[in-house]
C-alpha positions as CSV (number, residue, x, y, z in Angstrom):
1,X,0.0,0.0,0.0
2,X,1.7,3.4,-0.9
3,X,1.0,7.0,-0.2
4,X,-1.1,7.6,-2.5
5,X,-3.7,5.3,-1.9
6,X,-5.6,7.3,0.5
7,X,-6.2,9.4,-2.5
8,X,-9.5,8.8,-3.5
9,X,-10.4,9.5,-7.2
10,X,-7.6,11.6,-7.4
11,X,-5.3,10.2,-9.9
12,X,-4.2,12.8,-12.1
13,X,-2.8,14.4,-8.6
14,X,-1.3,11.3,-7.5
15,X,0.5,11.4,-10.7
16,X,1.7,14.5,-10.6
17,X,2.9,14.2,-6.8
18,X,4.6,10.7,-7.8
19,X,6.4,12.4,-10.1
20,X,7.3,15.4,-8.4
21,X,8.7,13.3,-5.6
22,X,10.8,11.2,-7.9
23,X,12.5,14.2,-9.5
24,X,12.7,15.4,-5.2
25,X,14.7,12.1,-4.3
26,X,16.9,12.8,-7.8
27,X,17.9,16.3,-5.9
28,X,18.8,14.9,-2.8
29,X,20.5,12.0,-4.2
30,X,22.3,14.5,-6.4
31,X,23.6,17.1,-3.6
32,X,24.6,13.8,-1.1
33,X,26.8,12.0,-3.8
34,X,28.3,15.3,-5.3
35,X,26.3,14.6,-8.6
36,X,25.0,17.2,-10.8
37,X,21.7,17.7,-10.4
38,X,19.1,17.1,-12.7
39,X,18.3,19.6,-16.0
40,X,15.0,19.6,-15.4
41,X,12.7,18.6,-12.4
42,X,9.2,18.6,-11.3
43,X,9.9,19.8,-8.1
44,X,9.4,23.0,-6.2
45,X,9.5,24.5,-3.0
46,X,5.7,25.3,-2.7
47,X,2.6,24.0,-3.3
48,X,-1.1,25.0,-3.0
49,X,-3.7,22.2,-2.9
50,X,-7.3,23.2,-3.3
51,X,-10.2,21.6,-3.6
52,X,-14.0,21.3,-2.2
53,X,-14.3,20.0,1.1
54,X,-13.9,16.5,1.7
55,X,-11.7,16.1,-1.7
56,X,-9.0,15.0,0.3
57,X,-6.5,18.4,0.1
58,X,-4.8,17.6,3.1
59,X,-4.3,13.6,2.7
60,X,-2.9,14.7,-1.1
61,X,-0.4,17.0,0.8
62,X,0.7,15.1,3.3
63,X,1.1,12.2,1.3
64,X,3.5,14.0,-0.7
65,X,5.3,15.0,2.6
66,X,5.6,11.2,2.9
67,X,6.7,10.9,0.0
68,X,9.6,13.3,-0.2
69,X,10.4,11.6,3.4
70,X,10.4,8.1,1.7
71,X,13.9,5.8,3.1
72,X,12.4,2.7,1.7
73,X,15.4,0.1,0.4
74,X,13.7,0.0,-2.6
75,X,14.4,3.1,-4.3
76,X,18.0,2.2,-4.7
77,X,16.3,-0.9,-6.6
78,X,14.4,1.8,-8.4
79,X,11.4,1.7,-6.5
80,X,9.4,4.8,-6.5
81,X,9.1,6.9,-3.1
82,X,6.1,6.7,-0.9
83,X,6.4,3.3,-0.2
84,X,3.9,3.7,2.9
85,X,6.1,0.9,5.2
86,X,9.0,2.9,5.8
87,X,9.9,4.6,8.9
88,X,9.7,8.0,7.1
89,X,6.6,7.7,5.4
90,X,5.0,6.2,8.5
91,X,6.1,8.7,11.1
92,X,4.8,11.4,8.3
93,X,1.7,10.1,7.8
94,X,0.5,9.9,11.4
95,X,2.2,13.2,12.2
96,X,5.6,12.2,13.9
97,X,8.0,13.1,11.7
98,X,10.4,15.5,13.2
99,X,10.6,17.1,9.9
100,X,7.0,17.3,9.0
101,X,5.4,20.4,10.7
102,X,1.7,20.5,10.7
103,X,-0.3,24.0,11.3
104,X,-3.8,24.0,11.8
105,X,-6.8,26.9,12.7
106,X,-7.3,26.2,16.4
107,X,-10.0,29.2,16.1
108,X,-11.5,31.3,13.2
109,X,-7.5,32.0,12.3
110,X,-4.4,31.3,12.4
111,X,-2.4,34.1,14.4
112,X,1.0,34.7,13.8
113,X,2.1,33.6,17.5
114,X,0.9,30.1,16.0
115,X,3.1,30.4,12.7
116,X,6.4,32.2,14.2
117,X,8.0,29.1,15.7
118,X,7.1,27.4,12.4
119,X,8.5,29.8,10.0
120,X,11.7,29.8,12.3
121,X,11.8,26.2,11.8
122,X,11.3,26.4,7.9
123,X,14.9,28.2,7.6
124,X,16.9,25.2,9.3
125,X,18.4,22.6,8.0
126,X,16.7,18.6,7.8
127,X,17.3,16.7,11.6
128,X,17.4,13.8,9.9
129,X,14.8,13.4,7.4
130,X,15.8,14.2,3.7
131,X,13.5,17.9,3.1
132,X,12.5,20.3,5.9
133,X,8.3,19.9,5.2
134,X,6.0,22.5,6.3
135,X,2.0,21.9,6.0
136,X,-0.2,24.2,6.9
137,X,-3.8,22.5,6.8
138,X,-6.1,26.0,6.7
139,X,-4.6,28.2,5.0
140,X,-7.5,30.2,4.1
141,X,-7.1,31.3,7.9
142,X,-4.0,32.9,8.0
143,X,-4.6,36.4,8.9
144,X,-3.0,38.9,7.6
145,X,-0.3,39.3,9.8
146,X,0.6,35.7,9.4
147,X,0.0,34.9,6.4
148,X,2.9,38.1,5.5
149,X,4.9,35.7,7.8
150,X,4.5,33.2,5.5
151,X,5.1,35.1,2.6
152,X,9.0,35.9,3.8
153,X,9.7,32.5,4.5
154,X,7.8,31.3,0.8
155,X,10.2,33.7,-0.8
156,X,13.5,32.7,-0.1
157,X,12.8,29.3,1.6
158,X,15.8,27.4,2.8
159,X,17.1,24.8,0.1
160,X,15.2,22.0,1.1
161,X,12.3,23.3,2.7
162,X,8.9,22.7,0.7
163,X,5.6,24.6,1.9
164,X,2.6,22.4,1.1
165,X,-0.7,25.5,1.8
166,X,-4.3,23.8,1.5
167,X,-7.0,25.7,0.8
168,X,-10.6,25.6,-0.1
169,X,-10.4,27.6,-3.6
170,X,-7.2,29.8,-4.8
171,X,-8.9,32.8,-4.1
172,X,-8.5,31.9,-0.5
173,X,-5.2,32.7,-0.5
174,X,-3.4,36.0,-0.8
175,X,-1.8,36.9,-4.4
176,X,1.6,37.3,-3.2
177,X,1.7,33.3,-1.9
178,X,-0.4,31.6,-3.9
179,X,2.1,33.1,-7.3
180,X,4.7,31.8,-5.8
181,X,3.4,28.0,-5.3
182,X,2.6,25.2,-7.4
183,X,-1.4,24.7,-8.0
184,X,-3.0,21.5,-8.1
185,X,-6.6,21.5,-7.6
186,X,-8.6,18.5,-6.2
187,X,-12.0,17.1,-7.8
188,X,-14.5,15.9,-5.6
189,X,-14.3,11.8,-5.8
190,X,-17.6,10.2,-7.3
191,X,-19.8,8.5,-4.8
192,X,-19.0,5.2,-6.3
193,X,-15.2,5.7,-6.1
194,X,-15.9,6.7,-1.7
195,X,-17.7,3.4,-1.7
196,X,-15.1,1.5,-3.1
197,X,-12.4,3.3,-0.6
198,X,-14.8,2.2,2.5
199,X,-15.0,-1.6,1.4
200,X,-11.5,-1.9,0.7
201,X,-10.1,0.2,3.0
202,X,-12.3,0.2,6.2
203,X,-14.2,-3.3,5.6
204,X,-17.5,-1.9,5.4
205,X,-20.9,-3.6,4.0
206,X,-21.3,-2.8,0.0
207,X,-24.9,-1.6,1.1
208,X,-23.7,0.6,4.1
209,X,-20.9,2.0,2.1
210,X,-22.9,2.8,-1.0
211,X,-25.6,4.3,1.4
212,X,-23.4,7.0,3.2
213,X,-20.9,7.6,0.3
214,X,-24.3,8.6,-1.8
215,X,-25.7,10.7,1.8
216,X,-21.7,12.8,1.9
217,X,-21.6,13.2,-1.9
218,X,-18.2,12.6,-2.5
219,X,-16.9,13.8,1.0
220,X,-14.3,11.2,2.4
221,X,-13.8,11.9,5.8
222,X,-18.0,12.3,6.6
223,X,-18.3,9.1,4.7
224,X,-16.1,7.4,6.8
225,X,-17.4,9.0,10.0
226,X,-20.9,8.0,9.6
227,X,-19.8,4.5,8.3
228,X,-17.6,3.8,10.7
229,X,-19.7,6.1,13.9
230,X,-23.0,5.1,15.5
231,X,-23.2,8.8,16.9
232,X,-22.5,10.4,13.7
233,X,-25.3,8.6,12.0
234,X,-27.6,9.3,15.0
235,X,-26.7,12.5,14.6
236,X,-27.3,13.2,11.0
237,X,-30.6,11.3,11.5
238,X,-31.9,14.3,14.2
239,X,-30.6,17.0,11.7
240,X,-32.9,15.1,8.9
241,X,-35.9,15.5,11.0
242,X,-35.5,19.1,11.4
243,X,-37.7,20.1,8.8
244,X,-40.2,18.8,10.1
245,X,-40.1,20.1,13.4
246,X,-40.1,24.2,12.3
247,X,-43.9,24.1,11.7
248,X,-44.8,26.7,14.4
249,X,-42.5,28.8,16.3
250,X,-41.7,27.2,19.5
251,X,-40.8,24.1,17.3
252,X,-38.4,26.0,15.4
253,X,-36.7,27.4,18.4
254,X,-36.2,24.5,20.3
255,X,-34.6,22.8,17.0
256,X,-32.2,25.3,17.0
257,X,-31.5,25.6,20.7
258,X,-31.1,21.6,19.9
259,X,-28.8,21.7,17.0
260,X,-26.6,24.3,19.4
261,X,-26.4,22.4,22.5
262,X,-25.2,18.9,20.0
263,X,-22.5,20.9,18.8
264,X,-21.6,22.5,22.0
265,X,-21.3,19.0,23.4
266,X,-18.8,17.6,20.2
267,X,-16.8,20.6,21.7
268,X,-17.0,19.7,25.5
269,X,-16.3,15.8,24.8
270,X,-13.2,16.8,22.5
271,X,-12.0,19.4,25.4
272,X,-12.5,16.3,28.2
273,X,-10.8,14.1,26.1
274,X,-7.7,17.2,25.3
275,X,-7.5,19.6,27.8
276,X,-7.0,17.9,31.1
277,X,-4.0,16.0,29.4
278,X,-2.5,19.0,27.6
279,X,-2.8,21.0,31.2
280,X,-0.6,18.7,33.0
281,X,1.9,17.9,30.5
282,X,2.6,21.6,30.5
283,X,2.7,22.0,34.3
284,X,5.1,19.1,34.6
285,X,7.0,20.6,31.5
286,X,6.9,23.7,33.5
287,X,8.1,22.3,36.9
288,X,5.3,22.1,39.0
289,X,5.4,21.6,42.4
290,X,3.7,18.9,44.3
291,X,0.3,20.6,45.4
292,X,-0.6,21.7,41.5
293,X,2.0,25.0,42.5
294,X,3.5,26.6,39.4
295,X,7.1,28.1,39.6
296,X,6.7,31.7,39.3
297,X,6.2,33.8,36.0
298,X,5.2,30.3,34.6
299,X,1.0,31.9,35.3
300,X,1.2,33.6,31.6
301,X,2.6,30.2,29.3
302,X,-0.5,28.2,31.2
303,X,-2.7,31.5,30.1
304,X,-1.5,31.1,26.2
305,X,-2.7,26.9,26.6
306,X,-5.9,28.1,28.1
307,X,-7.0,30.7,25.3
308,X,-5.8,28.3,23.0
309,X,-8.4,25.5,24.2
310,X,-10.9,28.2,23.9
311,X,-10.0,28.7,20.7
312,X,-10.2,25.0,19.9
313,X,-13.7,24.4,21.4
314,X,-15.3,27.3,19.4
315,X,-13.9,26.3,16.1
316,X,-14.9,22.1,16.8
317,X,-18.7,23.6,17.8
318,X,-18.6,25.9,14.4
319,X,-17.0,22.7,12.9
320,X,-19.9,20.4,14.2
321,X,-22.5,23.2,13.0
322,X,-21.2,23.2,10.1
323,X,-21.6,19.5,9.2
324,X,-25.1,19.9,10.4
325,X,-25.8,22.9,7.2
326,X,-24.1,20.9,5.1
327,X,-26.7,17.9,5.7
328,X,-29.5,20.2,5.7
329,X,-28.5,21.7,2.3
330,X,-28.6,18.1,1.1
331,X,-31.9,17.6,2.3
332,X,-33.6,20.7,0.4
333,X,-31.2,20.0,-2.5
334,X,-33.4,16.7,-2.7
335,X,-36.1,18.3,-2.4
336,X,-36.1,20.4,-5.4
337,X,-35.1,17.8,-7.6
338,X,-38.1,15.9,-7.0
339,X,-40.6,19.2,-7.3
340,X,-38.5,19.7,-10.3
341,X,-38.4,16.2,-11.6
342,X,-35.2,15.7,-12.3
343,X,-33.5,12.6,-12.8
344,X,-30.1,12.8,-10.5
345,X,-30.4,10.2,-7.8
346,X,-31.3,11.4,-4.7
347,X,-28.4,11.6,-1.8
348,X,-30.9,11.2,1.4
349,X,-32.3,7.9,0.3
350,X,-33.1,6.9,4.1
351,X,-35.5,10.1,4.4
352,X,-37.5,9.8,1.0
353,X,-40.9,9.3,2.7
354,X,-39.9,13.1,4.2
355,X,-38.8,14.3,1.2
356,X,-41.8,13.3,-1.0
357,X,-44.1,14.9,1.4
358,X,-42.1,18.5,1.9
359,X,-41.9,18.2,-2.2
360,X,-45.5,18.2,-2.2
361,X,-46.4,20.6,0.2
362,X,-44.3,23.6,-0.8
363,X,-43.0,25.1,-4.2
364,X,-39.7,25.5,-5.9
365,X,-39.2,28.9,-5.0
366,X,-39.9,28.0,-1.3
367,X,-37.3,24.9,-1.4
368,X,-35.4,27.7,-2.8
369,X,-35.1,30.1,-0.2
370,X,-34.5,27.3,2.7
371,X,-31.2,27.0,1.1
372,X,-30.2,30.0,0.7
373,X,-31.0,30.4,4.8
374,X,-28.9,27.8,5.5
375,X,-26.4,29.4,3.1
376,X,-26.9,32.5,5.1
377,X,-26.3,30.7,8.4
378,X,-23.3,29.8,7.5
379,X,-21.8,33.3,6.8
380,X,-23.4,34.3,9.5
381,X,-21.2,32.0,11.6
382,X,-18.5,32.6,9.5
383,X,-18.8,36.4,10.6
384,X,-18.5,35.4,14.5
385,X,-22.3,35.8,15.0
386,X,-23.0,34.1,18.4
387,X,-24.5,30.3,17.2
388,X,-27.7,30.3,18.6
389,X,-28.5,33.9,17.2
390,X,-27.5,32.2,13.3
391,X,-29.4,28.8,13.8
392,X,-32.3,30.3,15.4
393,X,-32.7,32.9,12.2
394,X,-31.9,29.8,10.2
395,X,-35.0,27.3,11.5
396,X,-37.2,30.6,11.4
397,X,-36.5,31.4,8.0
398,X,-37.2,27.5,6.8
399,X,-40.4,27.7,8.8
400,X,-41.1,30.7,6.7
401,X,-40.2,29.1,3.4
């Protein structure tokens, strides 16, 4: 099993990346043996994946991180890097490698306190790995500040550093960077390719796997959640009902004060499961007396963990919300292609009884208008508007239609 595997329906990427990391492993065969390098390579210092979400923009980059990290035997046999066994390509893979540095939006951004260690990092040497591999998962959140960090260190990166950005769409990513990276845009995988992935990959039932990869659309990681999660699928089953629960007012309230409090509690089970552990690692890293008793001026470091896990619950509750729109917007979507007769198969298969009768009883224009409240929730969250305010406007608007 190599890298690339985990690439679903993404072949003409996979390609690309295979090659780029053959002509990578030429240039650092090259600069170790005293060889002249090769006329012409693939190969680049940065690299801008985008994509739709789910398309897989962060597996494709950090396979390629694996990739360029590849020690396998066999490429002296002329085996082609990303084995997926080796030590490198395992440690980066499941985020170990000591010279594989993975940033990610704790909040709504990515502050430039988060990148300056990072971009520090990106001007040193290998430890031991064979390139110096910075991946920054979101870059669409780099604020301006740090994403002008960035930009310095993408303009005259060390010799064997490679930046690998992800990003939703191009335009997500300042001018200045996004000139000075290779682009390689991700398709969504077809549902039949996500099914295929779950039965090979994760052993699950043809029908279960055909069932969720047709309920995500093409999104991997959902697809593997629900068929892999009894609480996701419970989940998405109470977001599925909530059209039918906005009929009056106090119904539509109390589905949004519903749909709040589920997401609040994704955050408070991933800060139970994180923050405890993350608190006293750094209080024992920090010295800590017997008693809980910091050394003192250690009060402000605990501070920076402590925003930071604030931080981190608000973005996994706007995370969870957002999973829940994106169902929703699925849900109408099927809706108006039954009032509208058309012919594409229907993603929420489990709900059709629902479906047909919300088809009946309301219009195009109505179906319509739902989704572009949802749409609007979004933004809304997007924009820092407190949750409950955004999903309560939401289910008021669909009651509306």
């Amino acid at each position: 099993m190599t890298v690339w595997d985990d690439l679903v329906g993404q072949e003409p990427v996979s390609e690309q990346l295979a090659a780029a990391a053959r002509d990578a492993d030429a240039l650092v065969t090259a600069v170790s043996s005293d060889a002249p390098p090769p006329e012409a390579s693939r190969m680049t210092h940065a690299w801008l994946f985008t994509g739709p979400p789910g398309a897989g923009r962060n597996q494709a980059a950090r396979a390629f991180a694996a990739a360029l990290q590849c020690v396998s035997p066999d490429r002296a046999l002329g085996g082609a890097p990303g084995c997926g066994f080796c030590d490198g390509c395992h440690t980066a893979l499941v985020g170990t490698h000591a010279d594989v540095s993975t940033v990610a939006a704790v909040g709504a951004e990515i502050l430039v306190k988060d990148m300056r260690d990072t971009v520090r990092k990106s001007f040193t040497a290998p430890a031991n790995g064979r390139w110096q591999v910075i991946l920054v998962e979101d870059a669409e959140r780099l604020n301006e500040k740090s994403a002008n960090a960035v930009l310095k260190a993408v303009e005259e990166p060390a010799p064997r550093t490679v930046w690998l950005l992800c990003a939703p769409s191009i335009e997500d990513v300042l001018p200045t960077i996004r000139s000075r990276c290779r682009h390689l845009n991700l398709s969504t995988p077809s549902v039949d390719a996500v099914a295929d992935m779950l039965i090979r990959r994760e052993g699950i039932e043809p029908d279960v796997a055909a069932s969720v990869a047709r309920a995500t659309q093409g999104h991997v990681d959902r697809a593997r959640r629900l068929a892999t999660d009894p609480a996701a699928r419970a989940r998405r089953a109470s977001v599925l009902k909530l059209p039918l629960r906005v009929e009056d007012v106090g119904g539509a309230l109390k589905a949004a004060q519903e749909l709040v409090d589920a997401a609040a509690e994704d955050a408070k089970q991933l800060a139970e499961e994180m923050d405890g552990k993350e608190t006293e690692d750094l209080k024992a890293a920090l010295g800590a007396v017997q008693g809980g008793r910091l050394p003192r001026g250690t009060a402000g470091v605990v501070k920076d963990l402590e925003d930071m896990q604030k931080r981190r619950r608000t973005r996994t509750q706007r995370d969870s919300l957002d999973v829940a729109l994106a169902d929703l917007t699925s849900f109408y979507r099927d809706v108006l292609a039954l009032q509208l007769g058309s012919r594409i198969a229907l993603a929420n298969t489990d709900a059709e009884d629902t479906l047909e009768r919300l088809a009946r009883n309301s219009t195009p224009e109505a179906t319509l208008r739902r989704i572009e409240a949802i749409a609007a929730c979004g933004e809304a969250l997007d924009r820092n508007v407190a949750p409950l305010l955004a999903v309560e406007a939401m289910t008021m608007a669909l009651r509306a239609g």
